[in-house]
N, CA and C atoms as a LAMMPS dump frame, in Angstrom:
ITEM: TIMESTEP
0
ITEM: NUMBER OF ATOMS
468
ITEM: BOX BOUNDS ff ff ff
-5.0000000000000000e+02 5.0000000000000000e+02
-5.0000000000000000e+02 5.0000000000000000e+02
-5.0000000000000000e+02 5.0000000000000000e+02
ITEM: ATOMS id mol type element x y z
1 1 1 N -405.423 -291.08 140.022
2 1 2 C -404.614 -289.957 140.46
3 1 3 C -405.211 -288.673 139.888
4 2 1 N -404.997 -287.493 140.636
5 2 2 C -406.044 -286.299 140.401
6 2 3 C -405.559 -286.078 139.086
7 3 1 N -403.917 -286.157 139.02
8 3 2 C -403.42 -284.939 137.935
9 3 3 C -403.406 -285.912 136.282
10 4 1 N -403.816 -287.211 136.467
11 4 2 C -404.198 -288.09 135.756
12 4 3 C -405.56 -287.552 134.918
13 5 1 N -406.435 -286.673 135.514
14 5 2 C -407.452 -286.351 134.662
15 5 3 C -408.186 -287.648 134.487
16 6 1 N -408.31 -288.613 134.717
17 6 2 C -409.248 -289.769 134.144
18 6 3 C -410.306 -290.453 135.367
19 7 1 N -411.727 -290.671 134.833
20 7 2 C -412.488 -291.684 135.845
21 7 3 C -412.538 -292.518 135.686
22 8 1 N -411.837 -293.973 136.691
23 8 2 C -411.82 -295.233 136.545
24 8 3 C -413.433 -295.181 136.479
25 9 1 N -414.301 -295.244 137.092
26 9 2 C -415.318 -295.446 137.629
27 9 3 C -416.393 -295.364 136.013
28 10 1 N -416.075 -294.306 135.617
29 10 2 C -416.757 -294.588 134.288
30 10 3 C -415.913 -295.12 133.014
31 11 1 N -414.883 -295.067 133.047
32 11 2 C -414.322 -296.128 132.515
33 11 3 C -414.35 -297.49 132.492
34 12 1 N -414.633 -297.615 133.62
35 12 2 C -415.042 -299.551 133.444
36 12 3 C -416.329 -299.2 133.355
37 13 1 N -417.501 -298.241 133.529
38 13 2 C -418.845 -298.408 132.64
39 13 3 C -418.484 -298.765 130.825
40 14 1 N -417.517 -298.003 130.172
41 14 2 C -417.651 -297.857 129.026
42 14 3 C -416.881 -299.244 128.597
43 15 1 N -416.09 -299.982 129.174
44 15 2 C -415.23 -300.784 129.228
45 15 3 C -414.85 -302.01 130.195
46 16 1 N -414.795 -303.065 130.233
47 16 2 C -414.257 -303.84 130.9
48 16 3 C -414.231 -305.13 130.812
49 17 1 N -413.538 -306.185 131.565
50 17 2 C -413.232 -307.231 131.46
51 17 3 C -414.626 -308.241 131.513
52 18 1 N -415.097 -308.742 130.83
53 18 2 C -416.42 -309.795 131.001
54 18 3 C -416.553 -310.107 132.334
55 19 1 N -417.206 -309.824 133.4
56 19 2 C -417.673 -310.863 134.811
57 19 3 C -416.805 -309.754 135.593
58 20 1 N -415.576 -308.558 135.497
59 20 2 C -414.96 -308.179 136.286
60 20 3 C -415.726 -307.2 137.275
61 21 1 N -415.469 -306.951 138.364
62 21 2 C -416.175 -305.949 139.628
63 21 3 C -415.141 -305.023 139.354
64 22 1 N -415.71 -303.772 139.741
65 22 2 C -414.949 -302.502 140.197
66 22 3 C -414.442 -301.996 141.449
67 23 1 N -413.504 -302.332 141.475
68 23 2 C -412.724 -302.309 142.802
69 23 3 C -411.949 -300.43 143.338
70 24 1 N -412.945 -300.158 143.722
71 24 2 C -412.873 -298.338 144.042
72 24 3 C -411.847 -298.093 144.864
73 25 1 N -410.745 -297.829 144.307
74 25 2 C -409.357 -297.087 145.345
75 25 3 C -409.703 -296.126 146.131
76 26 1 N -410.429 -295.213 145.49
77 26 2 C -410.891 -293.521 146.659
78 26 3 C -412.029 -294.28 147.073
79 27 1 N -412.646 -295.772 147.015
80 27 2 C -413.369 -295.617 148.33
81 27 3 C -413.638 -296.911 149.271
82 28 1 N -412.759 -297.605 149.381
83 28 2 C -411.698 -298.672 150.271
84 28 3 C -410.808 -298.024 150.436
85 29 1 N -410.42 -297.611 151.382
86 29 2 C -409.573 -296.657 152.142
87 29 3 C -410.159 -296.852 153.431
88 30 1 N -408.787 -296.072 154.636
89 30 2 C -408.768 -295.426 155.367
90 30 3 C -409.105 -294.392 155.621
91 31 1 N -410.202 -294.21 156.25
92 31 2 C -411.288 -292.849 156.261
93 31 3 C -411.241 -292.053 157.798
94 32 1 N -409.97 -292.557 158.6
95 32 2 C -409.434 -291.765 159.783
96 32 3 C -408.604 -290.568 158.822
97 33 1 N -408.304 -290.459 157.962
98 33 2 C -407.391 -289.346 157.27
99 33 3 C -407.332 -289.001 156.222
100 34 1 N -406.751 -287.905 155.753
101 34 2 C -407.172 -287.016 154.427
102 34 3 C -406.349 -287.986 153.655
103 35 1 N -405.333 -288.615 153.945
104 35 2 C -404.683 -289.064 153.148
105 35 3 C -405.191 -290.149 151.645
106 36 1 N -404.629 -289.813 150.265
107 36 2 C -404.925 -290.645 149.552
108 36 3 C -404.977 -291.85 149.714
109 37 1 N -405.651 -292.91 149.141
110 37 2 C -405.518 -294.439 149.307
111 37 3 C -404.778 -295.179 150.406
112 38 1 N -404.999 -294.668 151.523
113 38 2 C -404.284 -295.221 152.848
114 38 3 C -405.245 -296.202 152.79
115 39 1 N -404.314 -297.532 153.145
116 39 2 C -404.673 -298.886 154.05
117 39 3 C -405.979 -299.045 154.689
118 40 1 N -407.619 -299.411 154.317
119 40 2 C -408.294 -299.463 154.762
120 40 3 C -408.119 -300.549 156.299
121 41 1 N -408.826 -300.216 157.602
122 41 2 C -408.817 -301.405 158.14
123 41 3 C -409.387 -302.814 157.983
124 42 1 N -408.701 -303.53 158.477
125 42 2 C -409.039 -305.074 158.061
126 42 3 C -410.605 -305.202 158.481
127 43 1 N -411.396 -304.953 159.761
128 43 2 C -412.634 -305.162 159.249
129 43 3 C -413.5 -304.069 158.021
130 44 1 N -412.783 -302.891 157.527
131 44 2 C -413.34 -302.68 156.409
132 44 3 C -412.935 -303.207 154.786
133 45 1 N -411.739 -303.337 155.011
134 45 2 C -411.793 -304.804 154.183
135 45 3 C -412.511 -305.764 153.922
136 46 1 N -412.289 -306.237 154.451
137 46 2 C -413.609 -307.463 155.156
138 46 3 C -414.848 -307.346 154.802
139 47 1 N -415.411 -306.082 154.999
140 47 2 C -416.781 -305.706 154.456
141 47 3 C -416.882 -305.328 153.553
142 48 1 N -415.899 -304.728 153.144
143 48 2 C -415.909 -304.361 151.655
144 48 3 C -415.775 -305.714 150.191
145 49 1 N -414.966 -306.658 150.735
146 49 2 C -414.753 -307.319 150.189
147 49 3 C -415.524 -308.583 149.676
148 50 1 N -416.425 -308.543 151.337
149 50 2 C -417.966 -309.627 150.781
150 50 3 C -418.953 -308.885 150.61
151 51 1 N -419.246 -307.949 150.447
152 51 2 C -419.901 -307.296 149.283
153 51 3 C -419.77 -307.224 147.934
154 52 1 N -418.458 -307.282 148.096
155 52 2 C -417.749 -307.92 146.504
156 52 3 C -418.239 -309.132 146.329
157 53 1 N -418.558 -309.901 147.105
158 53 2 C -419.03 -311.363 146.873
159 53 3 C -417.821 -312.181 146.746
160 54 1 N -416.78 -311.96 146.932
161 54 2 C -415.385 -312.311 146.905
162 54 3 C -415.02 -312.966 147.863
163 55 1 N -415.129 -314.396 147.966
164 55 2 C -414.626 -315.465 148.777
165 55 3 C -413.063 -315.536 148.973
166 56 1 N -412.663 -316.322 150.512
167 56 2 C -412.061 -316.454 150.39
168 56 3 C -410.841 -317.545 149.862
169 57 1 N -411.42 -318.751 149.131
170 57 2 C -411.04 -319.137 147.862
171 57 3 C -411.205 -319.267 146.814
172 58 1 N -411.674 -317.822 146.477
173 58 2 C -411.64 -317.45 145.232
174 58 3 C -410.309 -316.67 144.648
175 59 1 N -410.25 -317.41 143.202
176 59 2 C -409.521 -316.827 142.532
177 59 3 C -409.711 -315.531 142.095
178 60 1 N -407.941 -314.61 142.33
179 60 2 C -409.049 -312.851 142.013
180 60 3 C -407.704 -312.331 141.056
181 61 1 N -407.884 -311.779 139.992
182 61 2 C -407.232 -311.245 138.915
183 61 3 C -407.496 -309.9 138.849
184 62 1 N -406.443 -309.029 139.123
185 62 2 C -406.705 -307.474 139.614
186 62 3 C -406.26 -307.172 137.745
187 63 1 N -406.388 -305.896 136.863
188 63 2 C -406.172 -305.126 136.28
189 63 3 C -406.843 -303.309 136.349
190 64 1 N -405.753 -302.745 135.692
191 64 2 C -406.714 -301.452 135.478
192 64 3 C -406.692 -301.024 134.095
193 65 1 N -406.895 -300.16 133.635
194 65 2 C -407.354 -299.413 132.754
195 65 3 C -406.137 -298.821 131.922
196 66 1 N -404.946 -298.362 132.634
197 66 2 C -403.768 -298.228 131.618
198 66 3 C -402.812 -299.719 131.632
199 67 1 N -403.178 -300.435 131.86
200 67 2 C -401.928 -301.472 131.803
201 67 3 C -401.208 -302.053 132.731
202 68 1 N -400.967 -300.911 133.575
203 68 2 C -399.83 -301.458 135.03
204 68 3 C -399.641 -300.44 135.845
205 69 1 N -400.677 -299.593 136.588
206 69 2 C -401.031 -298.558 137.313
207 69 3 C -401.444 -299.042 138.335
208 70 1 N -402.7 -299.268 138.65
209 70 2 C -403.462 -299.208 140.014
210 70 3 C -403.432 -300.576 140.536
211 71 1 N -403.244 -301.542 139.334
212 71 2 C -403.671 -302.95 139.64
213 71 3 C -402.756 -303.474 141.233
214 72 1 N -401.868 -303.222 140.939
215 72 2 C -400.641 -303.543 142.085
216 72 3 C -400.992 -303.283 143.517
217 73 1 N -401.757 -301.904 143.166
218 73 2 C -402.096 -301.246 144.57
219 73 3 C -403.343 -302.396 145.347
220 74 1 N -404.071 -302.91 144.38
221 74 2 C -405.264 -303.616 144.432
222 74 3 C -404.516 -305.383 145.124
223 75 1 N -403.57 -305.494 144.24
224 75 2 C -403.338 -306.742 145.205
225 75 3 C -402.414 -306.422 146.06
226 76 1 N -401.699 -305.92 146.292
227 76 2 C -400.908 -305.49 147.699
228 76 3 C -402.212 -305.552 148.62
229 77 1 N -403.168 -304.767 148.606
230 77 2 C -404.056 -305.064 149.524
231 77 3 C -404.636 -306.67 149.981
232 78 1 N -404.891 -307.132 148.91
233 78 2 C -405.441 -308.172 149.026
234 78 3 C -404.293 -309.45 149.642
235 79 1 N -403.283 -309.226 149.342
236 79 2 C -401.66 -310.005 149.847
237 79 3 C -401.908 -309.618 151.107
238 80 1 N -401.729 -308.054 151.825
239 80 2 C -401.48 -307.534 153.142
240 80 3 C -402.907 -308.069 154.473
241 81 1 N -404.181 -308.81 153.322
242 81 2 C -405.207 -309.188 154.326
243 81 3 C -405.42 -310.139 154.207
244 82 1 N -403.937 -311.195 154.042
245 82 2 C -403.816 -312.658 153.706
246 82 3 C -404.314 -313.574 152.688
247 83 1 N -404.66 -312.47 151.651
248 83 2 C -405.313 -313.368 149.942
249 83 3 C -404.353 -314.09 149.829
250 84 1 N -404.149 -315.231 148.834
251 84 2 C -402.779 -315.889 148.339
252 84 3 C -403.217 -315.961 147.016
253 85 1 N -404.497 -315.647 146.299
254 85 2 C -404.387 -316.503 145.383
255 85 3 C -404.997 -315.003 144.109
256 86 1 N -404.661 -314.04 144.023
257 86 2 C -404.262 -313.081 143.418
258 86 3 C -403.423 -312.769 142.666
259 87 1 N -403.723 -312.652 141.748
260 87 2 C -402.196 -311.82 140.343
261 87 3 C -402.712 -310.914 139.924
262 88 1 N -401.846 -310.206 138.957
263 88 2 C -401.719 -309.268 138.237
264 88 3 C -402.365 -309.29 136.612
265 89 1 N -403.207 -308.835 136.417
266 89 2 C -403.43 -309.208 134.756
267 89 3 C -401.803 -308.374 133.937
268 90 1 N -400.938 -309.137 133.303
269 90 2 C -400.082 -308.464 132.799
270 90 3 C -400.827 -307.598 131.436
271 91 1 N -400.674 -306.183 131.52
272 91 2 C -400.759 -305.49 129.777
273 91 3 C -402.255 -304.925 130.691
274 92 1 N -402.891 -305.153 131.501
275 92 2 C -404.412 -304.887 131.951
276 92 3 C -405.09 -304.871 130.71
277 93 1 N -406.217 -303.867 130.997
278 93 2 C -407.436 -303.797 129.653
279 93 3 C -406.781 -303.759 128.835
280 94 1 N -405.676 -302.692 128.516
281 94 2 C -405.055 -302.461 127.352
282 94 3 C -404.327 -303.917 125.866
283 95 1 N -403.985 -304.432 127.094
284 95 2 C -403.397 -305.611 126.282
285 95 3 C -404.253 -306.672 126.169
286 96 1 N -405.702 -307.01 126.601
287 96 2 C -406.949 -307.576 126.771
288 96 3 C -407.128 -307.141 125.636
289 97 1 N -407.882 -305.848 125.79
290 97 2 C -408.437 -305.738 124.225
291 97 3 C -406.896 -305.699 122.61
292 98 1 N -406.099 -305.224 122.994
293 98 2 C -405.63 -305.717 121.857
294 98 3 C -405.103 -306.706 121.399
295 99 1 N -405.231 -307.716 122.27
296 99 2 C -405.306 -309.153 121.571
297 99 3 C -406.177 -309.925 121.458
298 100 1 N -407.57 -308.719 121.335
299 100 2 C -408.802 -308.944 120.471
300 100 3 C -409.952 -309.684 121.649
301 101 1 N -409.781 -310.046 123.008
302 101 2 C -410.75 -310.327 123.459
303 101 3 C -411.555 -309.394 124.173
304 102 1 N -413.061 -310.306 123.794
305 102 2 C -414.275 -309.481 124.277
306 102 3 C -414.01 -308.508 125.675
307 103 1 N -414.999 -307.021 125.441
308 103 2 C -415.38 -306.156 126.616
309 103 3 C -417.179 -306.277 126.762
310 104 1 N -417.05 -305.817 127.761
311 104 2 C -418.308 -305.304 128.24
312 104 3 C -418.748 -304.24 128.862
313 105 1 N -419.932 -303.758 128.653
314 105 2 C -420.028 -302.116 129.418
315 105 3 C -421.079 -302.842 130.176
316 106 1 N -421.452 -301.345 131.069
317 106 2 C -422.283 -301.772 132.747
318 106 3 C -423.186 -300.683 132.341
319 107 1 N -424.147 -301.056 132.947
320 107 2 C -425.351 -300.229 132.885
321 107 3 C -425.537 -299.898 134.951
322 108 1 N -425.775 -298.752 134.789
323 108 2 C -426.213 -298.249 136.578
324 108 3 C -427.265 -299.606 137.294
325 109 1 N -427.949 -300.476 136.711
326 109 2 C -428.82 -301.295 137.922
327 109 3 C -427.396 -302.999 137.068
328 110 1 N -426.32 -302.838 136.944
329 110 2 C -425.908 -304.556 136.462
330 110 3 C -425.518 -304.65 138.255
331 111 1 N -425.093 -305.728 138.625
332 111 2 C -424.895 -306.834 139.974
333 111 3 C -423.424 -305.883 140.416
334 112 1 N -422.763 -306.182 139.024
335 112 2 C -421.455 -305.665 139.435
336 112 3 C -421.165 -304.19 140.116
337 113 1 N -421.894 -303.406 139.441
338 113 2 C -422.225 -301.93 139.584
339 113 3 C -423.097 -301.647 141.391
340 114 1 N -423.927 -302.341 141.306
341 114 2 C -424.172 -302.083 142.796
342 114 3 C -423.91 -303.603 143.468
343 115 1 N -422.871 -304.402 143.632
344 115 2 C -421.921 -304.607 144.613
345 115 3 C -420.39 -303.49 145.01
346 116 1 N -420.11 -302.898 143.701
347 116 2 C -419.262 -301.901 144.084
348 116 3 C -419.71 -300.814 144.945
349 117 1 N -421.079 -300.354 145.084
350 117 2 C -421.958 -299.277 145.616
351 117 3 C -421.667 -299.649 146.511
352 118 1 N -421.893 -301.69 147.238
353 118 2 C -422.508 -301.349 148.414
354 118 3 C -421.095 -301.665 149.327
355 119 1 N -419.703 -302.005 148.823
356 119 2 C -418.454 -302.379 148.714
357 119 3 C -418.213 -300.758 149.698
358 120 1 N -418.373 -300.152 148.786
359 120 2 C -418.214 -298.332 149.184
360 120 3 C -418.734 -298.273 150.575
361 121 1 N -420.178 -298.478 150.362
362 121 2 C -421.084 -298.401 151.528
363 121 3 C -421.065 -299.084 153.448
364 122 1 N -420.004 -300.252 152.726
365 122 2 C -419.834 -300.877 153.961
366 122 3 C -418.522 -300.626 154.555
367 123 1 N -417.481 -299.983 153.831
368 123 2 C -416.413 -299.407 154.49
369 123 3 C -416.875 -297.928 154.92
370 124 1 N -417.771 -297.461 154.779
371 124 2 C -418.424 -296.078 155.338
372 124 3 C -418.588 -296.507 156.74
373 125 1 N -419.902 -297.395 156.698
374 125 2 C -420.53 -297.917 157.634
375 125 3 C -419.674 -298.847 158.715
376 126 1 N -418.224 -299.222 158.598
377 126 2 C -417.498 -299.952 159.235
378 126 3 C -417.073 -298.32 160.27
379 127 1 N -416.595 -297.56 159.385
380 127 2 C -415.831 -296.621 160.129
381 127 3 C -416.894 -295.541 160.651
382 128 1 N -417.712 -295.237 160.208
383 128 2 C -419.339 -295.169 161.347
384 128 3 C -419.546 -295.853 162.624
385 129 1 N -418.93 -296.616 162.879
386 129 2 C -419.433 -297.539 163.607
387 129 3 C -420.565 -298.293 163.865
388 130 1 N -421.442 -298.468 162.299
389 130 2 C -422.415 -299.139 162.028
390 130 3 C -422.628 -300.353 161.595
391 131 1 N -423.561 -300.952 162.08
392 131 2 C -423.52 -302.216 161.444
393 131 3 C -423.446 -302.568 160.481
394 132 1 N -422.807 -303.467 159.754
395 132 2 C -421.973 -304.023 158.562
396 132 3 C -422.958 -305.276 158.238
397 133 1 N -422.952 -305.701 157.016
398 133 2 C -423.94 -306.987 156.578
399 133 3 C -423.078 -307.97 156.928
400 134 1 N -423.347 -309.484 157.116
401 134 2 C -422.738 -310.518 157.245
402 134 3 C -421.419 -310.513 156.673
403 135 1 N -420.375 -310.624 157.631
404 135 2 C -419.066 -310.423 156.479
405 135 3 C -418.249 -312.067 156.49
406 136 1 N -418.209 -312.427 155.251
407 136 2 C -418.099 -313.997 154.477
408 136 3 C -416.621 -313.968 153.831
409 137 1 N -415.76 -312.628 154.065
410 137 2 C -414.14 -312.745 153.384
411 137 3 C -413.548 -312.774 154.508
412 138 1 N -412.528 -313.125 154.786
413 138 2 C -412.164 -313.518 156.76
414 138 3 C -410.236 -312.529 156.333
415 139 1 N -409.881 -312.089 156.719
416 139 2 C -408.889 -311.024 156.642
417 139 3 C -407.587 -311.762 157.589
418 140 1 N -406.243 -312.063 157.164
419 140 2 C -405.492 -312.425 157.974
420 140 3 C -404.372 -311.504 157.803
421 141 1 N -404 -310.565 158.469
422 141 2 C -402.657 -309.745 158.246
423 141 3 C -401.893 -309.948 158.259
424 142 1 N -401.115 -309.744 157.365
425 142 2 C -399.678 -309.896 157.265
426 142 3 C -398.653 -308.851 157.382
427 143 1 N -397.96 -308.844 158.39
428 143 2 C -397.263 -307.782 159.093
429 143 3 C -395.908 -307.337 157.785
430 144 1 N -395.33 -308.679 157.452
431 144 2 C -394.703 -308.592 156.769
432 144 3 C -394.45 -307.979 155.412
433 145 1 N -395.809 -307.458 154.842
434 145 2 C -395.838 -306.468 154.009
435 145 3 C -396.305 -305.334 154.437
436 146 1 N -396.462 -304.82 155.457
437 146 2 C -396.545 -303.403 155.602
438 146 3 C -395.971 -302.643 157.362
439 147 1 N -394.88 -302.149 156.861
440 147 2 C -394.322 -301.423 157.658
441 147 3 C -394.879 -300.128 158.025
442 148 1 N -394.771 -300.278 159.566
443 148 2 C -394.969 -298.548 159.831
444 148 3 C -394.317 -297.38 159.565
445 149 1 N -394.812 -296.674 159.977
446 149 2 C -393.547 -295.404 159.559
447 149 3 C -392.152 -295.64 160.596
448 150 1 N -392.594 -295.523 161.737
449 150 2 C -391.107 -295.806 162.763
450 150 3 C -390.586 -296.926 162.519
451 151 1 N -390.899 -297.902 161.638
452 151 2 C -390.19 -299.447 161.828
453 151 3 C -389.259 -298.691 160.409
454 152 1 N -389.764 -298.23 159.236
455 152 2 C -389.015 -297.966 158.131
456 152 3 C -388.411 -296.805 158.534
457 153 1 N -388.177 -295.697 159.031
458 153 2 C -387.789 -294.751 159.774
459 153 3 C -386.232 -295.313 160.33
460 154 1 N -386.196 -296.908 160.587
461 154 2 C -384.861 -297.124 161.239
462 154 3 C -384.015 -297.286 160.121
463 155 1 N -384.463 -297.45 158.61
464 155 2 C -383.136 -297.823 157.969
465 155 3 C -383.227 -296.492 157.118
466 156 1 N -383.122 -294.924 157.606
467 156 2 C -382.698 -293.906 156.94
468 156 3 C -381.948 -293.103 157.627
């Protein structure tokens, strides 16, 4: 968040969970609109997500950086493009490291660092209308967590 003052992005350089990827909110998005962190579409999902190298039975453990902020936003997504097998790290980094287990920092050429690059790169290139690399995460929507505006519009 702007008025947050903080960069996830170099924050998990200086910090993070052993083996964890960086999962970029400002850039998995919806890139039809100015709007913050809107709902990327499901094939940029999709591309974004096997670039992550992120199967779809793989186990995926979202946290962020204060504790219980962004993480939520991260699996709501992953729930809304039919993940099932997603949680929440309770306490995130914060409660990681203070109950003493190992971090790790990223250097600009580690795996993790440019799969997030190219994570970025292929939700560009989805909404470009460019070709996308082999996409290996398969996206099933679920209507049931995300309402439109006119469907929620009826109960106000």
């Amino acid at each position: 968040m702007p008025v947050e003052n903080r960069d996830p992005w170099k924050e998990y350089q200086v910090a993070h969970i052993p083996g964890a990827l960086f999962f970029d909110l400002d850039g998995i998005v919806d890139r039809t609109t100015d709007l913050p962190h809107m709902l990327p579409s499901e094939e940029a999902f999709a591309a974004a997500i096997s670039e992550l190298d992120i199967k779809n039975q793989d186990k995926v453990i979202v946290y962020d950086g204060k504790g219980f902020f962004s993480a939520p936003r991260v699996w709501w997504m992953f729930r809304v493009f039919g993940h099932k097998k997603v949680w929440v790290l309770d306490g995130g980094l914060p409660q990681w490291q203070a109950s003493g287990f190992n971090v790790e920092k990223a250097s600009p050429d580690d795996d993790a660092v440019l799969k997030s690059i190219a994570a970025n790169r292929a939700v560009k290139r989805v909404y470009n209308g460019e070709q996308t690399n082999t996409i290996s995460f398969q996206t099933e929507f679920q209507p049931n967590l995300f309402w439109a505006l006119e469907k929620a519009s009826d109960f106000f």
